[in-house]
C-alpha positions in Angstrom: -42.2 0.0 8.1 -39.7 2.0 7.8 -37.6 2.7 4.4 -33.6 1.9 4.6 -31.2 3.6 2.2 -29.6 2.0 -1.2 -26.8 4.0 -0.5 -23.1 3.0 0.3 -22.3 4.9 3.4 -18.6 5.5 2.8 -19.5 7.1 -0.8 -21.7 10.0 0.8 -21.9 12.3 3.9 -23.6 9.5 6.1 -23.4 9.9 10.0 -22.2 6.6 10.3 -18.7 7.5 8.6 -16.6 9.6 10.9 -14.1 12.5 9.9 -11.3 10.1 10.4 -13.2 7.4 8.5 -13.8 9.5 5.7 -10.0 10.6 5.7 -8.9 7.1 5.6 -10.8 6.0 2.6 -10.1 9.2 1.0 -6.4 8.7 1.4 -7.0 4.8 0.3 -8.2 6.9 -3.2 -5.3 8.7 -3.5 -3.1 5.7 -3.0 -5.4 3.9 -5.5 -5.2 6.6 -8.1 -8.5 6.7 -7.9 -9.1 9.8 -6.1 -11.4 12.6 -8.3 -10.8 16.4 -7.8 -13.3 16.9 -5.8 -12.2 14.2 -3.6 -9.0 15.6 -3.4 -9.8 18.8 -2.7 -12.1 17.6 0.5 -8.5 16.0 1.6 -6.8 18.7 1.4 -9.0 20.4 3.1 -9.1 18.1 6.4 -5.5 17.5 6.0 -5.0 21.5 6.3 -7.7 21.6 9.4 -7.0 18.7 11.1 -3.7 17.4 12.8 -5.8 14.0 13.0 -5.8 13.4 9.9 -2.8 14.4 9.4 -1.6 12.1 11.0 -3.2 9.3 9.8 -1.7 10.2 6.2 1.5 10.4 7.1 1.0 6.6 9.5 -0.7 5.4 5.3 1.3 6.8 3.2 4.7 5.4 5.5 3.1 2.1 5.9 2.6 2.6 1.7 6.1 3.4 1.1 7.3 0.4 3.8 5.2 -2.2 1.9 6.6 -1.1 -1.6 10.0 -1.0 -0.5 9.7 -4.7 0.9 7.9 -6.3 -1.7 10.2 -4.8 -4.7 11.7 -6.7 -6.5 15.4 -7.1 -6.1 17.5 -8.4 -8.9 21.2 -8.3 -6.3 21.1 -11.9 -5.2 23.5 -10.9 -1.9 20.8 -8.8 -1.2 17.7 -9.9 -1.8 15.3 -10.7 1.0 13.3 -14.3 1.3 9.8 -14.3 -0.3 6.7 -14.1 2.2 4.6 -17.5 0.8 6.7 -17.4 -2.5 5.6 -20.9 -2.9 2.9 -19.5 -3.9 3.9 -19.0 -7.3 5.5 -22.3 -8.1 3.5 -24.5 -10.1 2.5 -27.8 -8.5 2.5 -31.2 -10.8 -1.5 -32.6 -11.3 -0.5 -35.5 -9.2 0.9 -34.2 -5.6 1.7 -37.7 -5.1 4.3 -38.0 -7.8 7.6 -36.4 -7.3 8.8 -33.8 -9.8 11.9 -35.1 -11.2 11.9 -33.3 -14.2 12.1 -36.2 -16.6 9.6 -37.1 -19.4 6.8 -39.9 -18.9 
């Protein structure tokens, strides 16, 4: 029987986590502010060697910038774009089957 690993393979040098891979979740980090030093300083270093991954940091950190910029909130009513599932937030009455008029029981 052989003895498996406990071990996350994104967290450590495993062969089953590509340069690209690793460069992706490293980048997720720094987007997260969760990146440590050392982490960092392994980015930088692909992002210096590798056009790759390069490019996959500047494809994140756009998409990044593009999500942020549509999901701010605007407070110019002429401008303000339509909520994706804003419904979301509205409260719903305990009875669905009663409509919400507003006026006291």
């Amino acid at each position: 029987m052989s003895e498996q690993s406990n071990t996350d393979p994104f967290l450590d040098d495993s062969p089953l986590v590509g340069p690209l891979d690793r460069a992706e979740i490293l980048v997720s980090m720094l987007i997260d502010d969760y990146i440590s030093d050392v982490e960092f300083t392994e980015l930088s270093g692909m992002l210096n060697t590798s056009a790759d991954t390069r490019r996959l940091y500047v494809d994140t950190m756009s998409l990044h910038v593009d999500l942020l910029n549509y999901f701010a909130i605007d407070d110019n009513p002429a401008t303000q774009k339509p909520l994706v599932l804003g419904f979301l937030g509205d409260l719903m009455p305990l009875d669905p089957h009663r409509a919400n008029d507003g006026s006291a029981n």
